[in-house]
N, C-alpha and C positions, 0 to 999 in steps of 0.2 A: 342426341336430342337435348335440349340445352334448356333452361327454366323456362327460357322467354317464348321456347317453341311449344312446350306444354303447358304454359297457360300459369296465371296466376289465380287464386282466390277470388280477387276482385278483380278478376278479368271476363266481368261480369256478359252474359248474351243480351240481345236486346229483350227489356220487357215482359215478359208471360210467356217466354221460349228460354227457358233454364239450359236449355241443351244447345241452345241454337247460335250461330256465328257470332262472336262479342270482337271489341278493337281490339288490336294488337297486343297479347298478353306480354304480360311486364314480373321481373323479379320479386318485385318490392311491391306489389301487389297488397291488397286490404285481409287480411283474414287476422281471424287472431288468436290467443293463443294463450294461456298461461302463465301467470309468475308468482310463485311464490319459493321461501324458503324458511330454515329455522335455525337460529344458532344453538348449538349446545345440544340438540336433541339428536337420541340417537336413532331413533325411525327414519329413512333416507327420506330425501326429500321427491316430490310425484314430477313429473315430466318438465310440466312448465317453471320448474322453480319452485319449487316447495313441497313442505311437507304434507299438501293435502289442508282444503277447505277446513276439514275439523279439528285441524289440530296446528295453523296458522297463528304464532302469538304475537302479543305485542307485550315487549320485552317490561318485564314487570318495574318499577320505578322503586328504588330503594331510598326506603327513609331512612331518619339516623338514626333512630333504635336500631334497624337489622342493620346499619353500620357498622354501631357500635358491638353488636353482638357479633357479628364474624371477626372486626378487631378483638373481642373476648377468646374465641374459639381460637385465632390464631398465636396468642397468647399464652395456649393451653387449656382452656375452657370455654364453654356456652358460658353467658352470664345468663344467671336466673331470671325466669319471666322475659327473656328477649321476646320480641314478634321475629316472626320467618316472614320471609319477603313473601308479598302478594301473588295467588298463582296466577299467574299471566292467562291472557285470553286470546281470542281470535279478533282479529280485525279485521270486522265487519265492512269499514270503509274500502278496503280493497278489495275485499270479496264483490260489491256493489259493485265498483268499476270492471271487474272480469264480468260479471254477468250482463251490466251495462253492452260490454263490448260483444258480447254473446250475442244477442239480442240484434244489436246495431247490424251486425256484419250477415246474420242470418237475412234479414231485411236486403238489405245492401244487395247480396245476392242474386235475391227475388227481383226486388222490385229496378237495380238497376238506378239506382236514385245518386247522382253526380256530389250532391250538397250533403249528403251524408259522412263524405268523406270529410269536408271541414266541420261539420257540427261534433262529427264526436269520431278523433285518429286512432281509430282500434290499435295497430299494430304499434305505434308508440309507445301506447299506455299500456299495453299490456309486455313489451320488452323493457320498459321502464321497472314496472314490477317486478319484471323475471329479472331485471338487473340488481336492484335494489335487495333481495333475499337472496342469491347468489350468494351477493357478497356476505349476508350475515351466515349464511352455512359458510363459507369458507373459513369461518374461526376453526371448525374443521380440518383434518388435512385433505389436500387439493383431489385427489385421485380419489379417496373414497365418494368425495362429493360427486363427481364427472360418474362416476361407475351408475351411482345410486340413479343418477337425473338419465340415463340411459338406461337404465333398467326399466325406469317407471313410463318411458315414451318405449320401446322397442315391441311388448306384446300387443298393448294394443293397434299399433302399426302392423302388425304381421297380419293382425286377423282382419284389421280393413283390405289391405295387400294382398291374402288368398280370398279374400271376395271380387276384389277387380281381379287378379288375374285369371280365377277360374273361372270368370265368366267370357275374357277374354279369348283365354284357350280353345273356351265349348266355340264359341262364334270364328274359330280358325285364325287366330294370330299365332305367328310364330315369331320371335324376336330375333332367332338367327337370320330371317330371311328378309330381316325389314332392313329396305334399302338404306333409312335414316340413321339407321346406329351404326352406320360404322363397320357392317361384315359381322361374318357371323360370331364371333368370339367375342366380339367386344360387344353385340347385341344380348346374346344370353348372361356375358359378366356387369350387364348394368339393370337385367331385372336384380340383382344382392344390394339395389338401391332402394326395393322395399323391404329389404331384412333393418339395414344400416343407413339412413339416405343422407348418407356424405356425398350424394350428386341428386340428379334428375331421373323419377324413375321413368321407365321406357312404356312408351304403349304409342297406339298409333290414333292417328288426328281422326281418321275416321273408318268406322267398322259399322260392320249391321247395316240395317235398313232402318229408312226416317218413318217409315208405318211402322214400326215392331216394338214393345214395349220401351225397350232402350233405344232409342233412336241413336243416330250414326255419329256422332259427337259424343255421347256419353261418356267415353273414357278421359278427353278431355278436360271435361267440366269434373268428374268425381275426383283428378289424382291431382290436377288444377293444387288445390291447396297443401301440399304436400311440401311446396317448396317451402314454407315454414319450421319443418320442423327439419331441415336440411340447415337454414338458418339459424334457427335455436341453436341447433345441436353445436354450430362451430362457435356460437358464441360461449356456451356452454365450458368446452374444451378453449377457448382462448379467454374466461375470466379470470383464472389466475395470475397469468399474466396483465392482463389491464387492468387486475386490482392492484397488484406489484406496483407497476405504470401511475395511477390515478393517488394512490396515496404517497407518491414523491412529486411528481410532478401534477397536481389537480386540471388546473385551467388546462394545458397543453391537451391532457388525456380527453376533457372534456370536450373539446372542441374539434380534434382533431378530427374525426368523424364528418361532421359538415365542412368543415373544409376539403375532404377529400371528396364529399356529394359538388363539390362546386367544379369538380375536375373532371371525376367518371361520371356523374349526373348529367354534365349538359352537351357531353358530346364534345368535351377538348380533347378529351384521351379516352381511348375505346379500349378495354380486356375483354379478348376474344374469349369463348368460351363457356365451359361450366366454370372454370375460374371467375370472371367476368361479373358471371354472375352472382357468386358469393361477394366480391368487391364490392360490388353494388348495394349489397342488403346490407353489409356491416356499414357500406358509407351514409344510406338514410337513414337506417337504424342506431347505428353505433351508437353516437349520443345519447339516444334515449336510455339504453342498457347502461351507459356509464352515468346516467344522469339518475338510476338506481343505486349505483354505488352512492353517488352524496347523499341522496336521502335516507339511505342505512348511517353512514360515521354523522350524519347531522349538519353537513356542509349546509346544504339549505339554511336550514332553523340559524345559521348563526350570517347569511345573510339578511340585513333587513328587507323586509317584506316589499316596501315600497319597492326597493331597486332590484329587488328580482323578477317582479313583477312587470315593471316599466323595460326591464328588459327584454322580456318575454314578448310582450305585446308588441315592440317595434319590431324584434325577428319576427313575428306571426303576419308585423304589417307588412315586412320584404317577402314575405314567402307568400300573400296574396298577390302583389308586386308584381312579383316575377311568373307564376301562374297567367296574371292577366297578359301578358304576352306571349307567354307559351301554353296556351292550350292545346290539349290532346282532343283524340279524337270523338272525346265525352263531354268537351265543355271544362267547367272547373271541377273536374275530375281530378285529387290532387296525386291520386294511385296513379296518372300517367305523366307527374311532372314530379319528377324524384326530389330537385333541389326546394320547390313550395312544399313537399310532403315532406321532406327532414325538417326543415326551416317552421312550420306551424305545428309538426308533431313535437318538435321540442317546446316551443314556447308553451304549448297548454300543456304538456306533463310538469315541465317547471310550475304551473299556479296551481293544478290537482295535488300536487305532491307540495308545493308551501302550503296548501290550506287544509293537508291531511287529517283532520281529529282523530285520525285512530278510534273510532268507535268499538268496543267490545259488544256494544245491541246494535240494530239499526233501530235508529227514534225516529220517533214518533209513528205518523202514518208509513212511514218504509216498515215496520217490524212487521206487517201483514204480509209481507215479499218474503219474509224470512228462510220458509222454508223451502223457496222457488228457489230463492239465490243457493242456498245451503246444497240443494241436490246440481246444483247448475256447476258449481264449482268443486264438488265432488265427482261429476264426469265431464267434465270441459274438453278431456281427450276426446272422447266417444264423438260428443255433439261438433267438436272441431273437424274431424276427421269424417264424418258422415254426412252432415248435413247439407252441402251441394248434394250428393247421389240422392239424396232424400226430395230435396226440392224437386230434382228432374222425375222422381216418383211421384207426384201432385199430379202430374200433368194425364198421364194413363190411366188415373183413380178419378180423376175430378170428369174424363170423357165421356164416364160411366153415365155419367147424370143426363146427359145428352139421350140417353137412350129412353129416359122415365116416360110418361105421356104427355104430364105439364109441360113438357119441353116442348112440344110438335107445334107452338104456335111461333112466329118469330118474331115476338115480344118477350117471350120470355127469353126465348135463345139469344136475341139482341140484349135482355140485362145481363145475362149470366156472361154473354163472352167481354161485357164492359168490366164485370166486376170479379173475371175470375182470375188475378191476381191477389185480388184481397182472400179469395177461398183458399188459392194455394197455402198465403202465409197462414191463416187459420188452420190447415189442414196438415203442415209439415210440422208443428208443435205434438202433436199426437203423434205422427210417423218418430220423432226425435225420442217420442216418452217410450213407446215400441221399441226400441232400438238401444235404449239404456235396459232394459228390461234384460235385451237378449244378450246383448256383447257389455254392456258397462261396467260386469262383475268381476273384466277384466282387468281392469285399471288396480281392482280388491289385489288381484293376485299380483300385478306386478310392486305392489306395494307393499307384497307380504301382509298382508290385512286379511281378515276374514272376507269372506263374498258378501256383497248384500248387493239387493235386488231396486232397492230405492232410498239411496241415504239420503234421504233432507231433513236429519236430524232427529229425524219420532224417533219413537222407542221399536215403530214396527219397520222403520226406513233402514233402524240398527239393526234387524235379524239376517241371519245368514240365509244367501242365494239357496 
């Protein structure tokens, strides 16, 4: 079974049926995901690229005093009265965009909303980030980095993975016997796709009954986003290399990515396969991840603003361009038009990332979000990996209501079933806060960190689970 047959993130159902038939699921699909990293430090860095929300810096700026004082030290001495360089902070402006994306693609999900995908390209900006801290942990040697970013995505993966498959098993799936995978040998050797997900993992399109809590798609829709972190993972394992690549040859590395989306993108050249489909995520992807790397060495900053921008903007205009003649089955859906979704997700990570401020606060009116963003990107695993199964939980919880008295007139049952889209997304923020509660402490362990129960920063977010 191959990505595009089990579904992507944003291979969204129609409307207020989270479980229920959606278009043609695609690799390159909407979810999102993680990026961060840290040069110099030795804490590994958490799944999506980094060291983790609270300890994300931005690389402290040396004046000439601490210049001149480490030329002292190197010399043979401190000079008296030196300053020690500034301790660096967190930057809050990326933090924003991962929670940004958090947010966006939860929605997206739900509500199935076409235009969302060009108002804000989750999976861009957030492989963009993952690209960009990569490369500053790679100051690093290469292998410890790869091991660390595996560590910090593999538990909590397991324990999403023995929740779908034990539920799978009780409901009678057997993966030896599932005609889709290939016999039986190769069906049982691709569930170690949710130990490791260097492929697609396996489960079947439909089980259960559509009356039963879980209706008959739910497998689906929950492992649906999974092919993400199958994607990370190899970009993860091949940035060494395209850091190699990108600081000899810049432009080439940069680009070479969408040009390859303009070949396996539109159906010139087709790779069968699960191969096929890793092609395809590094070809609308790629760029963005290498378009992290410039904005770590400073490539951006030392093009001028104007003409990175104006270039931007005419890629964003071909990549509408070419969408308005290829629409999918969603309309301007740009999750089903691979070459407009590499072509716009690059152009706007390009002007996010030239107008980066690096904020160590959020100002102004954002610092009230502080400690939403702070706990968002302290389990970005948890909420990434859960929150489709969560959504299709809405639906069995909110039927309840049906049952109360005020319901028995069908004025009222005529508002509720208009508005109850808006309930589920109200009601899966609580299921997601439940849910970091229970499994999020996981992220602690795979990070070698203490547990805690609710880090967004307090002194009480700090105590141990």
């Amino acid at each position: 079974m191959t990505a595009h047959e089990y579904g992507t993130a944003d291979g969204t159902p129609p409307p207020g049926v989270p479980g229920g038939p959606g278009p043609a699921p695609r690799p390159y699909g909407d979810t999102y995901g993680n990026a961060y990293g840290n040069a110099g430090q030795t804490e590994d860095a958490w799944p999506y690229g980094g060291e983790g929300p609270g300890e994300v810096r931005i690389p402290a700026q040396k004046t000439a005093t601490v210049e001149t004082a480490e030329t002292a030290e190197t010399a043979g001495g401190t000079a008296a009265g030196a300053e020690k360089p500034a301790r660096p902070g967190r930057d809050r402006y990326l933090d924003l965009l991962r929670s940004i994306a958090l947010v966006r693609v939860v929605a997206y999900h739900l509500f199935g909303w076409a235009w969302l995908s060009v108002l804000f390209p989750s999976m861009g900006v957030m492989f963009a980030l993952a690209g960009s801290l990569m490369a500053r942990s790679l100051n690093r040697p290469a292998l410890s980095v790869i091991k660390s970013r595996v560590r910090r995505l593999l538990p909590p993966l397991w324990v999403f993975g023995a929740m779908v498959l034990f539920i799978l098993f009780i409901q009678g799936w057997n993966p030896g016997r599932d005609p889709d995978l290939g016999g039986p040998f190769w069906g049982v050797a691709s569930v170690l796709n949710y130990l490791v997900p260097i492929g697609a993992p396996p489960y079947p399109l439909s089980i259960g009954s559509e009356s039963g809590w879980l209706e008959n798609t739910w497998a689906d829709q929950a492992a649906g986003p999974l092919w993400y972190l199958r994607a990370y993972l190899w970009f993860v394992v091949a940035s060494p290399l395209l850091l190699w690549a990108f600081r000899r040859v810049p432009w080439a590395t940069l680009l070479f990515p969408l040009a390859l989306t303009a070949v396996v993108g539109t159906g010139l050249v087709t790779v069968p396969g699960e191969l096929g489909n890793a092609v395809e995520d590094f070809a609308v992807y790629g760029s963005c991840w290498v378009l992290g790397f410039a904005h770590n060495d400073g490539m951006l900053k030392r093009i001028p603003r104007y003409a990175s921008v104006s270039g931007a903007s005419a890629l964003m205009a071909f990549g509408l361009w070419w969408a308005s003649g290829h629409l999918g089955p969603e309309g301007w859906d740009l999750n089903d038009i691979p070459l407009a979704q590499a072509a716009w997700s690059f152009g706007i990570v390009v002007i996010l990332l030239q107008y980066s401020p690096s904020w160590q606060k959020l100002p102004g009116r954002l610092a009230k979000w502080d400690k939403l963003v702070t706990l968002s990107n302290n389990r970005a695993v948890t909420i990434y990996l859960w929150h489709n199964l969560l959504i299709m939980a809405t639906v069995p919880i909110l039927d309840q209501v049906y049952k109360l008295p005020f319901m028995e007139g069908d004025a009222a049952s005529s508002w509720f079933d208009s508005t109850e889209l808006f309930w589920q997304f109200v009601l899966v923020w609580p299921l997601i806060g439940l849910t970091i509660l229970s499994v999020g402490w996981v992220e602690d362990l795979a990070a070698r960190r203490k547990p805690r129960l609710w880090p967004n920063g307090s002194s009480r977010g700090r105590a141990k689970a």
